[in-house]
C-alpha angles and dihedrals in degrees: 000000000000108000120186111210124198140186131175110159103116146034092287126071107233122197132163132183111212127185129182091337098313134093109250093173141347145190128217119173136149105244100153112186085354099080103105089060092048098050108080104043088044089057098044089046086051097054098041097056091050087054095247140117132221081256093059087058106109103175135015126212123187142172107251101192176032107026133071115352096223096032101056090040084055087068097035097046092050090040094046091050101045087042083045088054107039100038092238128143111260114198146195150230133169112262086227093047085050094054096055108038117187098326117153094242121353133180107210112209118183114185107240096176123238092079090301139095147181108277137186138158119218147181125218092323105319125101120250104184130016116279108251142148129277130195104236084255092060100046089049085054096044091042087057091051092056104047096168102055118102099240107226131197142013095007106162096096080072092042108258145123110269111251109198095112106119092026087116086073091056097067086074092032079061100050099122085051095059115118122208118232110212134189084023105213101070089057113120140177114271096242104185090167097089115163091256095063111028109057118099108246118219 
C-alpha cells in the first residue's frame, strides 16, 4: 500500500512517502506562511522521483492539531478532498504527537507566538499529560524538571537548536496511533489557542 503522509502545522513542510509500512522518502523544508504554494510541487516531485502518480495513492495520513489554523487546514483540505474523491481512507495524528515520534520520554514545544507555545510530554509515542499551552518560562522550568526527555520542537525560545529534522519518519513509527476520520467531512483542526486561554494576563 502506498500511504501519503502530511503535515503542515508548523513552520516546516512535512511529507513523507510510505510504502507497505516503511518510509520510502520524505521532505522536510522550512516554508513558513508559504505552505500552501509548496505543497503541491513538492508532492508531485515526491511522487515522480519514486516512480508513482496521485492515482497510485491508496491511503492519506496527516497531522490534525494543535499548531498554526491555516497551516494545518492547507494539508486537510487538500487530504479531505483527494480521500473524498478517490474513496480512500484519510488519518490522523496529533501535530504534537507527531513532533515528538516513540521516543522514551519527549517535550513537545510549538512556537504560539506572544512568548508561548503548544506544548505536550510524551512516552514512546503515547501522550502523559494533556497537550496545552505554556508560556516559554514554564516549559524552561518543566524542561529542567525532566532532565532525561528528548525536547522536540521550536526550541529557540530556550535557547536551543531546533530539532524536527527526521519528524517525516514518524508518520510510519506512529502507525498504531493513527486515527481514522470517517466520515471525512466533520473532521476539523485541533485549535487549543481559544481566547480564554491564550491571551497574556497583566
Amino acid at each position: 500500500m502506498i500511504t501519503l503522509g502530511m503535515d503542515t502545522a508548523g513552520r516546516y513542510l512535512n511529507l513523507a512517502l510510505i510504502k507497505e509500512g516503511k518510509t520510502i522518502d520524505t521532505v522536510h523544508r522550512e516554508c513558513f506562511k508559504h505552505q500552501s504554494e509548496e505543497i503541491l510541487p513538492e508532492l508531485q516531485n515526491l511522487l515522480a522521483r519514486n516512480g508513482f502518480t496521485p492515482e497510485d495513492v491508496e491511503a492519506i495520513v496527516i497531522t490534525e492539531g494543535p499548531g498554526s489554523y491555516t497551516g494545518i487546514r492547507i494539508a486537510m483540505t487538500l487530504a479531505k478532498v483527494y480521500a473524498r474523491m478517490k474513496e480512500i481512507p484519510l488519518y490522523t495524528v496529533g501535530s504534537l504527537q507527531f513532533l515528538a515520534g516513540t521516543a522514551k520520554e519527549a517535550i513537545v514545544y510549538m512556537d504560539a507566538r506572544a512568548h508561548r507555545g503548544y506544548f505536550g510530554y510524551y512516552r514512546y509515542g503515547k501522550r502523559v499529560t494533556e497537550d496545552t499551552i505554556l508560556k516559554e518560562e514554564e516549559l524552561a522550568g518543566f524542561c529542567a524538571a525532566h532532565p532525561d526527555a528528548q525536547i522536540r520542537g521550536d526550541l529557540k525560545p530556550i535557547g536551543k537548536e531546533d530539532l524536527q529534522e527526521d519528524t517525516p519518519y514518524h508518520f510510519a513509527d506512529l502507525r498504531s496511533e493513527w486515527r481514522l476520520a470517517d466520515p471525512v467531512d466533520p473532521l476539523v483542526p485541533v485549535y487549543l489557542k481559544d481566547s480564554s486561554e491564550y491571551l497574556v494576563k497583566k
